[in-house]
TIFI-647871 format. One record per atom (N, C-alpha, C): residue number from 1; residue in three letters; atom name; x, z, y. Coordinates in Angstrom, 2 decimals. Example, Ala and Ser with C-alpha at 12.3 -4.5 7.8 and 13.67 -1.06 7.14 Angstrom:
% TIFI-647871
 seq type atom       x       z       y
   1  ALA    N   13.19    7.80   -5.69
   1  ALA   CA   12.30    7.80   -4.50
   1  ALA    C   13.20    7.80   -3.30
   2  SER    N   12.85    7.08   -2.25
   2  SER   CA   13.67    7.14   -1.06
   2  SER    C   12.90    7.87    0.03
% end
This chain:
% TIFI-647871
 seq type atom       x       z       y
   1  UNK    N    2.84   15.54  -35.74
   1  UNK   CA    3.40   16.17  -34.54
   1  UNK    C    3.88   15.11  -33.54
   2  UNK    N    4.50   14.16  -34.12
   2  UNK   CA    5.01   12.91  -33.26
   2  UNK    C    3.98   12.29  -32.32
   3  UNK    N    2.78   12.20  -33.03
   3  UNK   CA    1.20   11.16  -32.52
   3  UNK    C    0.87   12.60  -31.19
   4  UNK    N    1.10   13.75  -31.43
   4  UNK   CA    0.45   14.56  -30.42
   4  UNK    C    1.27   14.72  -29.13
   5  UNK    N    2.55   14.38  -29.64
   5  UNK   CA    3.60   14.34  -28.48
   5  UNK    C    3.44   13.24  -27.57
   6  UNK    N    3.10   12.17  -28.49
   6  UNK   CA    2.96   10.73  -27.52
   6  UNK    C    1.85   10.81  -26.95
   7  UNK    N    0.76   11.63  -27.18
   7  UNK   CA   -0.64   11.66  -26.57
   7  UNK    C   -0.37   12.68  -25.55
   8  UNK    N    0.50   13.80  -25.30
   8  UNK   CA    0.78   14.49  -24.69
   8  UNK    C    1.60   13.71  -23.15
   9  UNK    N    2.33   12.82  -23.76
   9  UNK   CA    3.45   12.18  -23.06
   9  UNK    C    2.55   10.78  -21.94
  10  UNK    N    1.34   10.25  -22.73
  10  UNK   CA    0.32    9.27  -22.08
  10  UNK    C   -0.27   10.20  -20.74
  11  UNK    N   -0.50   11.39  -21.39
  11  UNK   CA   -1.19   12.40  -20.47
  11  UNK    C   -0.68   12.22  -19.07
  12  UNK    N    0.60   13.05  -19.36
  12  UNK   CA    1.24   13.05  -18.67
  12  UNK    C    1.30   11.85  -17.08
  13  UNK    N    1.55   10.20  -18.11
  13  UNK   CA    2.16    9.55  -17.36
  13  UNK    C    0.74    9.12  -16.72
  14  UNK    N   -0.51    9.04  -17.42
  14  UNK   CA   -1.83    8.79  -16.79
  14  UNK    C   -2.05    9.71  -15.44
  15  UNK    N   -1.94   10.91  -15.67
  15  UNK   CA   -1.63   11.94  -14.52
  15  UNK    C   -1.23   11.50  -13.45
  16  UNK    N    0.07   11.36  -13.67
  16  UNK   CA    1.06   11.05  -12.63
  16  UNK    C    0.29    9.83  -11.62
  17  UNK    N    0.13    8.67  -12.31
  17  UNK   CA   -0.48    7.44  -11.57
  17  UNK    C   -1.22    7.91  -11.41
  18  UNK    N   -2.04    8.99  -11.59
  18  UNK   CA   -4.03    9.15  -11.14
  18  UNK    C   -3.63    9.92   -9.20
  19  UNK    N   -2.14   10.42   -9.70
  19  UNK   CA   -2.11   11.72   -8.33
  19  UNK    C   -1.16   10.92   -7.34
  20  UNK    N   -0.53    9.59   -7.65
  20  UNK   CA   -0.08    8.96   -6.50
  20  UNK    C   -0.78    8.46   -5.87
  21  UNK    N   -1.92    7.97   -6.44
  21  UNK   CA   -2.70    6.83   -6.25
  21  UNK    C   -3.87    7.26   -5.34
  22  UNK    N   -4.56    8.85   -5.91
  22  UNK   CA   -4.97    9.77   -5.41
  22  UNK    C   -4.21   10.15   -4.08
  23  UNK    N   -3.08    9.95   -3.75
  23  UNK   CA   -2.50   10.79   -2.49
  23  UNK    C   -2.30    9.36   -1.41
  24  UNK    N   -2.35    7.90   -1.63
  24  UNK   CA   -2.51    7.15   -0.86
  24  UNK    C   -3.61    6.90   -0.70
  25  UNK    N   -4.68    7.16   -1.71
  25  UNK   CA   -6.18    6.44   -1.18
  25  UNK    C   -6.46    8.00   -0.12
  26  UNK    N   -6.01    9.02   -0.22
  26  UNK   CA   -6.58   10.40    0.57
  26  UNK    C   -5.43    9.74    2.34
  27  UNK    N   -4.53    9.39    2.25
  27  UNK   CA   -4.20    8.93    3.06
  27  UNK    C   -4.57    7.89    4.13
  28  UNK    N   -5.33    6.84    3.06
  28  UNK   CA   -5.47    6.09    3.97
  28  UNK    C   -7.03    6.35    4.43
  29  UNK    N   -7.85    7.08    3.63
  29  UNK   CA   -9.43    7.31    4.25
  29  UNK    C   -9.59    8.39    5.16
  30  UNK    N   -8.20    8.94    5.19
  30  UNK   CA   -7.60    9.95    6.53
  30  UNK    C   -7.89    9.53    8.13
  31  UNK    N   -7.90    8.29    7.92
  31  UNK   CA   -8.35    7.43    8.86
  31  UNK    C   -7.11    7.95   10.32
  32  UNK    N   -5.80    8.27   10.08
  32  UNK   CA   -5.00    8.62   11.30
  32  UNK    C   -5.28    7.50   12.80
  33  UNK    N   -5.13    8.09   13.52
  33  UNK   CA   -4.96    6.69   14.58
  33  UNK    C   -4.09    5.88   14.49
  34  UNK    N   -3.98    4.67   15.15
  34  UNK   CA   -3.11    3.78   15.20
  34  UNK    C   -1.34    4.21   16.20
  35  UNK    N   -0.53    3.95   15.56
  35  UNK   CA    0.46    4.46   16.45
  35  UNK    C    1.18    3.27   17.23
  36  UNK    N    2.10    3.70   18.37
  36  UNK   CA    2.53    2.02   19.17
  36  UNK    C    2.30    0.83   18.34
  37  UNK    N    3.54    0.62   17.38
  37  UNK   CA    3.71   -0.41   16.72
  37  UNK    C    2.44   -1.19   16.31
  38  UNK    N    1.72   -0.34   15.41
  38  UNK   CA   -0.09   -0.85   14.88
  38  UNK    C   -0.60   -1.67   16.00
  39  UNK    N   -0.43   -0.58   17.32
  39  UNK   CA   -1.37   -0.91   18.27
  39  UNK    C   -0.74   -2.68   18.58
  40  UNK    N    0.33   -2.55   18.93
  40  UNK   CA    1.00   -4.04   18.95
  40  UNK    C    0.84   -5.15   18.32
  41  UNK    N    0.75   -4.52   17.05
  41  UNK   CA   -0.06   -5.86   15.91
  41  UNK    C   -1.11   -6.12   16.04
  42  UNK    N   -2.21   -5.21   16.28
  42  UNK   CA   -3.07   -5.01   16.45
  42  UNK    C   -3.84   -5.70   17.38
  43  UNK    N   -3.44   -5.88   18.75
  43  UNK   CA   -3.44   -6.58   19.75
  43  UNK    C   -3.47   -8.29   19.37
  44  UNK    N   -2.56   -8.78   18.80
  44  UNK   CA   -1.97  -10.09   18.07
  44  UNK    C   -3.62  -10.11   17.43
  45  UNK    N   -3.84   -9.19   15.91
  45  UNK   CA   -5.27   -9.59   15.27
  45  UNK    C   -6.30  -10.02   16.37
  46  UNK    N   -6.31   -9.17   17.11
  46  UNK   CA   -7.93   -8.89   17.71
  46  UNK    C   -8.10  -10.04   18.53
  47  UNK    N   -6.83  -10.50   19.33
  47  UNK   CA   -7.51  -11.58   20.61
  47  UNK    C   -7.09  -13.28   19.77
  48  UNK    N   -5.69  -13.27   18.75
  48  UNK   CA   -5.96  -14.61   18.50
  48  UNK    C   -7.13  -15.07   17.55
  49  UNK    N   -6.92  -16.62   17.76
  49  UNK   CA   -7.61  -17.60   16.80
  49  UNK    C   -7.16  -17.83   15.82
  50  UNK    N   -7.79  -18.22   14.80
  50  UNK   CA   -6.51  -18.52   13.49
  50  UNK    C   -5.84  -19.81   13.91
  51  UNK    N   -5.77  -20.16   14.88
  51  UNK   CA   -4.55  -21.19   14.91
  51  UNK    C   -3.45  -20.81   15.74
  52  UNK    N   -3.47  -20.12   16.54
  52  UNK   CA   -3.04  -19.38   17.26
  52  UNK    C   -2.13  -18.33   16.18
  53  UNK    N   -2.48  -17.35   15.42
  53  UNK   CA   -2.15  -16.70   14.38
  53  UNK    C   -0.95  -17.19   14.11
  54  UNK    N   -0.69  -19.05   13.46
  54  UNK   CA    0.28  -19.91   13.08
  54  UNK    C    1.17  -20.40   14.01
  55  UNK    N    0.76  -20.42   15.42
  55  UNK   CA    1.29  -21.21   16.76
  55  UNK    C    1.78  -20.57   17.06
  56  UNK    N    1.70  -19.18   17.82
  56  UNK   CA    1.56  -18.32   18.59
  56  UNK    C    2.81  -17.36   18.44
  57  UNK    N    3.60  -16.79   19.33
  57  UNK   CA    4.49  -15.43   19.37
  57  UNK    C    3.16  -14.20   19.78
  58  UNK    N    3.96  -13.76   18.58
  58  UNK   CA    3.06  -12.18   18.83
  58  UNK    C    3.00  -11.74   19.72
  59  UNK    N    1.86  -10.82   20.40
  59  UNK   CA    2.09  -10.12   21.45
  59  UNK    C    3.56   -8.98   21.15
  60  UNK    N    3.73   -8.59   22.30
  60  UNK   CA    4.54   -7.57   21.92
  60  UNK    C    5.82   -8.46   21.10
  61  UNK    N    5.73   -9.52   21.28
  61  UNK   CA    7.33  -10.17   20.53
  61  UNK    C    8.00   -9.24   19.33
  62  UNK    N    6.57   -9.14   18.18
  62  UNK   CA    6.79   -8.66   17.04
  62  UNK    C    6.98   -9.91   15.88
  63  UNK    N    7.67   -9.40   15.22
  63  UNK   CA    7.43  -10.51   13.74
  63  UNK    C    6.70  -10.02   12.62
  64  UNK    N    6.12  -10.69   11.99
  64  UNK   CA    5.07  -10.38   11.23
  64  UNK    C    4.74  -11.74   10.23
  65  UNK    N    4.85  -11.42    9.03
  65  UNK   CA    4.11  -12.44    8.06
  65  UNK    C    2.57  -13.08    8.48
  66  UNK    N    2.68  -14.30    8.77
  66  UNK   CA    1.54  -15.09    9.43
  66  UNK    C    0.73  -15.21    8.37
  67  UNK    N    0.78  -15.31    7.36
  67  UNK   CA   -0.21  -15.19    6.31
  67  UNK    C   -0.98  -14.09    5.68
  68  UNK    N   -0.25  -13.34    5.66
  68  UNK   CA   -0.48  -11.77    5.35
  68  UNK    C   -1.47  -11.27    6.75
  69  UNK    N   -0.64  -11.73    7.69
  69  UNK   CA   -1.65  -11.64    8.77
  69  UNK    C   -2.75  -11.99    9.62
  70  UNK    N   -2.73  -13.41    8.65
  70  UNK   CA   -4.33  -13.84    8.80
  70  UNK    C   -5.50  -13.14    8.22
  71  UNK    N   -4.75  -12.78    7.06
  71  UNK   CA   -5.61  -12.58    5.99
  71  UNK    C   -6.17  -10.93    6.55
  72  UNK    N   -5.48  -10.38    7.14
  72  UNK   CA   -5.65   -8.78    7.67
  72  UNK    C   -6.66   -9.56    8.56
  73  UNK    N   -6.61  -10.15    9.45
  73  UNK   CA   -7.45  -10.70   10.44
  73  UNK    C   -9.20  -11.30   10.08
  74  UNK    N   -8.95  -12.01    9.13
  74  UNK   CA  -10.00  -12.61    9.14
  74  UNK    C  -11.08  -11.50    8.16
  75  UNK    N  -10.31  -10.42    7.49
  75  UNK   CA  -11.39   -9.51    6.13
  75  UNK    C  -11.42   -8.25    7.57
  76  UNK    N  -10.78   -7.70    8.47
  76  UNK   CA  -11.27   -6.92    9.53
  76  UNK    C  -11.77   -6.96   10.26
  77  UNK    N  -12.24   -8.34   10.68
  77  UNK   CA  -12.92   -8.84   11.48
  77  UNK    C  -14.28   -8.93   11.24
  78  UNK    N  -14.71   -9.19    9.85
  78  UNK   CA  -16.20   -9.11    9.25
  78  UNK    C  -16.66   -7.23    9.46
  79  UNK    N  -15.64   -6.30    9.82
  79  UNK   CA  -16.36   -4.94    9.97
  79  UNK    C  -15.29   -5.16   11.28
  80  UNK    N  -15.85   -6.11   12.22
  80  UNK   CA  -15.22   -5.58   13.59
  80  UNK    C  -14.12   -4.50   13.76
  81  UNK    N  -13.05   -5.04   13.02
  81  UNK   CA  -11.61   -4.30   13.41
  81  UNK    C  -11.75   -3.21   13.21
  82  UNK    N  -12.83   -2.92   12.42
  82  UNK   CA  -12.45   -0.71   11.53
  82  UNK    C  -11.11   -0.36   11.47
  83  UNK    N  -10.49    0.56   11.71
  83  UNK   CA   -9.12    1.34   11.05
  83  UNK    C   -9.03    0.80    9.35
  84  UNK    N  -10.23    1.26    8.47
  84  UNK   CA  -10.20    0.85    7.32
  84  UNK    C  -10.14   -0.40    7.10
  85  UNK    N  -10.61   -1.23    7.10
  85  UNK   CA  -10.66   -2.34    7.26
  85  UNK    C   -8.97   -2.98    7.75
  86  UNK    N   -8.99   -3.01    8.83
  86  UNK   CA   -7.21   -2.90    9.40
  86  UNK    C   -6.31   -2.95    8.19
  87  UNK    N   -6.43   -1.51    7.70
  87  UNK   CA   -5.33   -0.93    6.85
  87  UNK    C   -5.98   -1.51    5.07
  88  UNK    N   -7.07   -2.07    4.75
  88  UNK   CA   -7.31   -1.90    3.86
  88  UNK    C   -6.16   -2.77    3.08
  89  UNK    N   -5.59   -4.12    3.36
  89  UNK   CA   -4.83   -4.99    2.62
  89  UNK    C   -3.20   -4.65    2.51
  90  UNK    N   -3.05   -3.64    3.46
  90  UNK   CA   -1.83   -3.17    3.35
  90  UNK    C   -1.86   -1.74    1.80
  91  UNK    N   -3.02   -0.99    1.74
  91  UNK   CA   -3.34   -0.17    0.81
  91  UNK    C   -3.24   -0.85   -0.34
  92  UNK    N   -4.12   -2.13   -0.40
  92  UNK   CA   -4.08   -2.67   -1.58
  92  UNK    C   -2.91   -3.24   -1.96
  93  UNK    N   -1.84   -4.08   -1.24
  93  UNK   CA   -0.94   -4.40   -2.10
  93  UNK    C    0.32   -3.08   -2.16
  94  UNK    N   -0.03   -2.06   -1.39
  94  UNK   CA    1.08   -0.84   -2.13
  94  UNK    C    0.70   -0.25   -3.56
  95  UNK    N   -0.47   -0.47   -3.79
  95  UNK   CA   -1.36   -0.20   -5.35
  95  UNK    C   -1.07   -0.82   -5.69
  96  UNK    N   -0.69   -2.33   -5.43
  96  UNK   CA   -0.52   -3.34   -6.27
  96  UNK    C    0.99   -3.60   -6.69
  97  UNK    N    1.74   -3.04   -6.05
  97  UNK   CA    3.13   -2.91   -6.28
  97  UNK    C    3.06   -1.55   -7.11
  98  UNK    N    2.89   -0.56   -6.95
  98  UNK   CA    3.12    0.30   -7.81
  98  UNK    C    2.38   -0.30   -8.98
  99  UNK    N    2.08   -0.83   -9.25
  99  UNK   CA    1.18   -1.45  -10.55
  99  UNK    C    2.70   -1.88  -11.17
 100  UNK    N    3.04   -2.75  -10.29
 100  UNK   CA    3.81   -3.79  -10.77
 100  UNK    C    5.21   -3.28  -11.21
 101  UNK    N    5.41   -2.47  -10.33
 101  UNK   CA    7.05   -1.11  -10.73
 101  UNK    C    6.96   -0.93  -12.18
 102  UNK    N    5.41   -0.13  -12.56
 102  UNK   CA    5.36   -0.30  -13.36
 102  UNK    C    5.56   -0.45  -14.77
 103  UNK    N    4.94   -1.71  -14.59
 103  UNK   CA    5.17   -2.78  -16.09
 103  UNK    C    6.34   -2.88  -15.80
 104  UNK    N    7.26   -3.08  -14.87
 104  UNK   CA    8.32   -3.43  -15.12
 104  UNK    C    9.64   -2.31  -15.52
 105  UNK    N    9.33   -1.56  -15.02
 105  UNK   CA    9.68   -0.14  -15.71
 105  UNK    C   10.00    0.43  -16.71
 106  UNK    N    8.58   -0.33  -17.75
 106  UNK   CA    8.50    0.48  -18.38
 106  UNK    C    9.31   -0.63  -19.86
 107  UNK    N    9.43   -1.49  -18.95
 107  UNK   CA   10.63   -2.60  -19.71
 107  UNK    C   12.09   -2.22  -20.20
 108  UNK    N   11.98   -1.65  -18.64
 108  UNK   CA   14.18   -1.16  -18.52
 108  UNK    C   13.96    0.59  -18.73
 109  UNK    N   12.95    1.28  -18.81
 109  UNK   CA   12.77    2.55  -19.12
 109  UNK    C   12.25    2.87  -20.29
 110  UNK    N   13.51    3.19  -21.45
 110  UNK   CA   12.47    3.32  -23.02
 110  UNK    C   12.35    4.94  -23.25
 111  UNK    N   12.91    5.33  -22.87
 111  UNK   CA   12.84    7.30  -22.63
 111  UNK    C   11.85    7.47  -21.78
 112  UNK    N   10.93    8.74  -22.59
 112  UNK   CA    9.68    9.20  -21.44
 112  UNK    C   10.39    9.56  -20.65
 113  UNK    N   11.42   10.23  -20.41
 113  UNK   CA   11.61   11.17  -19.58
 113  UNK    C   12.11   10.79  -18.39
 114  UNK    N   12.77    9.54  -18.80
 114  UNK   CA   13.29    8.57  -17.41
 114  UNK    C   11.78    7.74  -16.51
 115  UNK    N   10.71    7.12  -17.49
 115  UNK   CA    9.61    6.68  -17.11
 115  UNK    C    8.93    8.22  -16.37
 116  UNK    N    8.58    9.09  -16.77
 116  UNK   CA    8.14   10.10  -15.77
 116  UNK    C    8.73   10.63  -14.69
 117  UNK    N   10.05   10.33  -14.64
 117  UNK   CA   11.04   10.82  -13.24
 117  UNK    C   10.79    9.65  -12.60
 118  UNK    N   10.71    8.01  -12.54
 118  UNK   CA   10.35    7.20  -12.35
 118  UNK    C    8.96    7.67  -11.02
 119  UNK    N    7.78    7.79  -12.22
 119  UNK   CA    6.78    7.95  -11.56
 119  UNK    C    6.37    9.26  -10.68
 120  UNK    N    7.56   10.12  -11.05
 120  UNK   CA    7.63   11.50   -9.87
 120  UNK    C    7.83   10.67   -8.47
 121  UNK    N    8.99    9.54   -8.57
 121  UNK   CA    9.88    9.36   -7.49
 121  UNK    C    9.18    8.87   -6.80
 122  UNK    N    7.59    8.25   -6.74
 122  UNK   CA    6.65    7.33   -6.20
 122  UNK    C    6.06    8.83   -5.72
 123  UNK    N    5.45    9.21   -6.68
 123  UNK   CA    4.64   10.25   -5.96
 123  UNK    C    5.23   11.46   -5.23
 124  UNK    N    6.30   11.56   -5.41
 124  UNK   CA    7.63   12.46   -4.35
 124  UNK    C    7.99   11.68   -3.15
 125  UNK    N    7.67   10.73   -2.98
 125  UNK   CA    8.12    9.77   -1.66
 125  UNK    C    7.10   10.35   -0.91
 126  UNK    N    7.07   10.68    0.40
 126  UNK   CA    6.22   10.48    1.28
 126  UNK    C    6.57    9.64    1.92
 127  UNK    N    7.50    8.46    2.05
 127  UNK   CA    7.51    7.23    3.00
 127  UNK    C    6.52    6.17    2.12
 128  UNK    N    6.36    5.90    0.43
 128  UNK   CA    5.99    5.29    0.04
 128  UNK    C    4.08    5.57   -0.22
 129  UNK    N    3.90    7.01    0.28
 129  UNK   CA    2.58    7.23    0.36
 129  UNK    C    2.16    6.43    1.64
 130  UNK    N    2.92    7.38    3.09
 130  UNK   CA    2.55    6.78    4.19
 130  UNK    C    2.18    5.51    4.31
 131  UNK    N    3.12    4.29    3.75
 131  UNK   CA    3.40    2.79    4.43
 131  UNK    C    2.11    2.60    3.51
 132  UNK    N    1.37    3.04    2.68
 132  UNK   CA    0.12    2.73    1.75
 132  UNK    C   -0.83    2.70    3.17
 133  UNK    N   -0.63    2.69    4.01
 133  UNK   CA   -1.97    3.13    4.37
 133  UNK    C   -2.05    2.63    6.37
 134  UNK    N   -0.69    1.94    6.50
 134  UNK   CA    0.15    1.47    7.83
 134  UNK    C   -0.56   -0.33    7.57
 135  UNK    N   -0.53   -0.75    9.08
 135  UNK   CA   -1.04   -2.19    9.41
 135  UNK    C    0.41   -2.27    9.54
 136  UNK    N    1.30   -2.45    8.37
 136  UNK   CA    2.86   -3.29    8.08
 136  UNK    C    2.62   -4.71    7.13
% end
């Protein structure tokens, strides 16, 4: 009875990650438009150089991780500045943080029941779906 509970309880937590993960990738292939802010960064990608990128005040006198934002620059630029493309590296490291919650989680969380309220609280966020899928 114990082995069916824990297979019950995997279910569960496999679930859970399949339907967050599921509700940011539906988010971000939603393809929304860009809103001010994006457009502002956005501006910064499209006209500098990568040295410029490092030199340079943003348009729009935004701050922004220069590395993070090369890197948005130079993989959107091979599909000419797509929305997807844009947003794709911001998608990936919110997957990649929830990865990482996680393992780590599941360190300081030894009760299922705290590890599945855990992984409700990701997939109950709609700020943490949204920013999956934002040029932040």
């Amino acid at each position: 009875m114990v082995n069916m509970n824990n297979n019950f309880i995997k279910i569960i937590i496999g679930c859970l990650m399949f339907w967050y993960i599921f509700l940011c990738a539906h988010h971000y292939f939603n393809q929304r438009t860009m809103w001010n802010d994006e457009q502002c960064v956005f501006q910064s990608i499209e006209a500098f150089t990568p040295k410029m990128m490092f030199n340079e005040r943003l348009r729009a006198v935004q701050v922004f991780p220069r590395v993070y934002l090369f890197v948005i620059q130079q993989f959107s630029k091979l599909f000419n500045y797509h929305l997807l493309a844009l947003r794709f590296f911001p998608f990936i490291c919110m997957i990649g943080a929830f990865l990482l919650w996680l393992k780590l989680a599941k360190y300081e969380l030894k009760e299922p029941a705290q590890y599945i309220v855990f992984l409700l609280s990701w997939a109950g966020s709609g700020k943490l779906i949204y920013y999956a899928a934002e040029l932040k």
